[in-house]
C-alpha positions as CSV (number, residue, x, y, z in Angstrom):
1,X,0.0,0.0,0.0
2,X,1.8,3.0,-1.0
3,X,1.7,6.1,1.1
4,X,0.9,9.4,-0.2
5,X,1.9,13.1,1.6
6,X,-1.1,14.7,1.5
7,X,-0.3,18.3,3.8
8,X,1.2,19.7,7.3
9,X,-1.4,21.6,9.3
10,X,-0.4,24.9,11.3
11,X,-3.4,26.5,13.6
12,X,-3.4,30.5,13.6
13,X,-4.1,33.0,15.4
14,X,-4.4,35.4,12.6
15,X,-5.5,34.5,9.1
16,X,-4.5,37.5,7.0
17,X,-1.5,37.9,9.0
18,X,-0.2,34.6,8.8
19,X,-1.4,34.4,4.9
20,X,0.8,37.2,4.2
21,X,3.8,35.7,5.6
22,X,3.6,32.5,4.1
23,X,3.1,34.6,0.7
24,X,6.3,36.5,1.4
25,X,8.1,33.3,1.6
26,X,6.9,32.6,-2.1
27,X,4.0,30.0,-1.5
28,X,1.1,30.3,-2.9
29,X,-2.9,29.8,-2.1
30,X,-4.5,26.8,-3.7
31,X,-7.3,26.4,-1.9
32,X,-9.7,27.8,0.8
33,X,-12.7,25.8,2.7
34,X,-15.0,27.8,4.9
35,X,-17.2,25.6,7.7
36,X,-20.0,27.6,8.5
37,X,-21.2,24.9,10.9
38,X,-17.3,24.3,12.5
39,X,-16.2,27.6,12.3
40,X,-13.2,27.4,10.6
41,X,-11.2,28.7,7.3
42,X,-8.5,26.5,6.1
43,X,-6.2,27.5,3.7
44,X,-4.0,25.6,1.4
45,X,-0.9,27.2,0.4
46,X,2.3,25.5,-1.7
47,X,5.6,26.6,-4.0
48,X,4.3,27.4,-7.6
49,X,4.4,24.4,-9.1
50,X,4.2,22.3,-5.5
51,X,0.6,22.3,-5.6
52,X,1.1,18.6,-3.7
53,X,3.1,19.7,-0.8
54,X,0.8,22.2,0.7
55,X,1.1,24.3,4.7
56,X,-2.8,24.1,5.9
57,X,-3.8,26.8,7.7
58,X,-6.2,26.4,10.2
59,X,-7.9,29.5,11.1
60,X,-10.7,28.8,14.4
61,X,-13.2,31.9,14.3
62,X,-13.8,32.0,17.7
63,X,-10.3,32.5,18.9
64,X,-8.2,29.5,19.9
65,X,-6.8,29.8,23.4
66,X,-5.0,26.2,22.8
67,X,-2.8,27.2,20.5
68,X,0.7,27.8,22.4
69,X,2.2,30.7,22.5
70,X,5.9,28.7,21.5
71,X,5.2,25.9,18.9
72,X,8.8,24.2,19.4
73,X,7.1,21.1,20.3
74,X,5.9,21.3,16.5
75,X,9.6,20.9,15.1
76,X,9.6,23.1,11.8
77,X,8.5,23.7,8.0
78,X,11.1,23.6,5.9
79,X,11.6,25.2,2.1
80,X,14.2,25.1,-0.5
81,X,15.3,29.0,-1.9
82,X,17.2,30.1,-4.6
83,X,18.8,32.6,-2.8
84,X,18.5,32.7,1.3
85,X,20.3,36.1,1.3
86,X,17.4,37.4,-0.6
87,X,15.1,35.5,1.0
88,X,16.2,36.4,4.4
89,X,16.3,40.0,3.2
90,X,12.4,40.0,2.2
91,X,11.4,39.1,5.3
92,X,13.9,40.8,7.2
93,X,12.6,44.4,5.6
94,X,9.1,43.3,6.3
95,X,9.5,43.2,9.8
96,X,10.5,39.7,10.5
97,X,13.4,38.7,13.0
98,X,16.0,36.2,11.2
99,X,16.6,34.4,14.6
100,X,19.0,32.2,12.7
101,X,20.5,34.0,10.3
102,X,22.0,32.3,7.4
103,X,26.0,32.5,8.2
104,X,26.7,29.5,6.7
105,X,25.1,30.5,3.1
106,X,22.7,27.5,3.4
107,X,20.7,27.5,6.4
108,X,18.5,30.6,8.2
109,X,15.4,29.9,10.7
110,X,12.7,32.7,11.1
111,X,9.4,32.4,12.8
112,X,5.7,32.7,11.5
113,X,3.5,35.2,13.3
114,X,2.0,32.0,15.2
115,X,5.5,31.2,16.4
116,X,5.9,28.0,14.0
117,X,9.5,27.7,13.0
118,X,10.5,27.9,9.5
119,X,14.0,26.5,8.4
120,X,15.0,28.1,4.8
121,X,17.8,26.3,3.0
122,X,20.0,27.1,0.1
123,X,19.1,24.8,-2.8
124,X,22.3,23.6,-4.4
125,X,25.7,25.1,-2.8
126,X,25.8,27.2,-0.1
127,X,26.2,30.5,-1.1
128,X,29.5,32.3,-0.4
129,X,29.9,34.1,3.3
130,X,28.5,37.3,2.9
131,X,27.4,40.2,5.5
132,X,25.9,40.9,7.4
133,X,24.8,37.9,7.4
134,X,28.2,36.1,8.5
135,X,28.6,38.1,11.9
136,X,24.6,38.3,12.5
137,X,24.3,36.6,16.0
138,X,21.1,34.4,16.7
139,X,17.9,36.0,18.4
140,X,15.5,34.0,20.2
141,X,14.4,30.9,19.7
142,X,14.7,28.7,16.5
């Protein structure tokens, strides 16, 4: 019986906030379900041409005290980039902490407004040692 990925699931706290994060990042929405009766959104979004490895977001409309404040017992997302010194950049400029920056040329972490932990890596060679990257010291948790 083969087994077939089908998504990863991420409750937030706030839809158009997270939305707009994971669209920064590059991914794309590729579907949406409303539940009048269960009061929820969920909303698909993948890489452009990824439509099979999707984040589902899982938006609660009355609130969700559950969800944690630190996700760590989550683990993370991770996504491939052409560059992470670009990447890293983007978000950087849009108000996101780097709290791993990507010293190495290959790997940065950064974290979703809900607190889920994103790992970024270099696809192909790591990228040359560039600042400020190489000297940027980690911040917070990642």
């Amino acid at each position: 019986m083969p087994l077939t990925y089908l998504h990863t699931m991420v409750r937030v706290k706030d839809l158009q906030k997270s939305i707009a994060f994971y669209e920064l990042l590059g991914l794309k929405e590729t579907k949406r379900k409303e539940s009048e009766t269960g009061r929820f959104t969920l909303v698909f979004l993948a890489p452009p041409g990824q439509e099979e490895a999707p984040v589902e977001l899982t938006y609660n409309w009355d609130g969700d005290e559950g969800l944690p404040s630190d996700s760590r017992h989550f683990g993370h997302l991770a996504y491939g980039v052409d560059n992470i010194y670009e990447t890293c950049q983007r978000l950087q400029d849009n108000g996101y902490t780097i709290n791993r920056p990507p010293r190495d040329g290959h790997m940065a972490f950064v974290r979703s407004p809900d607190n889920v932990s994103i790992e970024l890596l270099q696809n192909g060679e790591s990228l040359a040692a560039a600042e400020p990257w190489a000297s940027m010291e980690n911040s917070g948790h990642w």
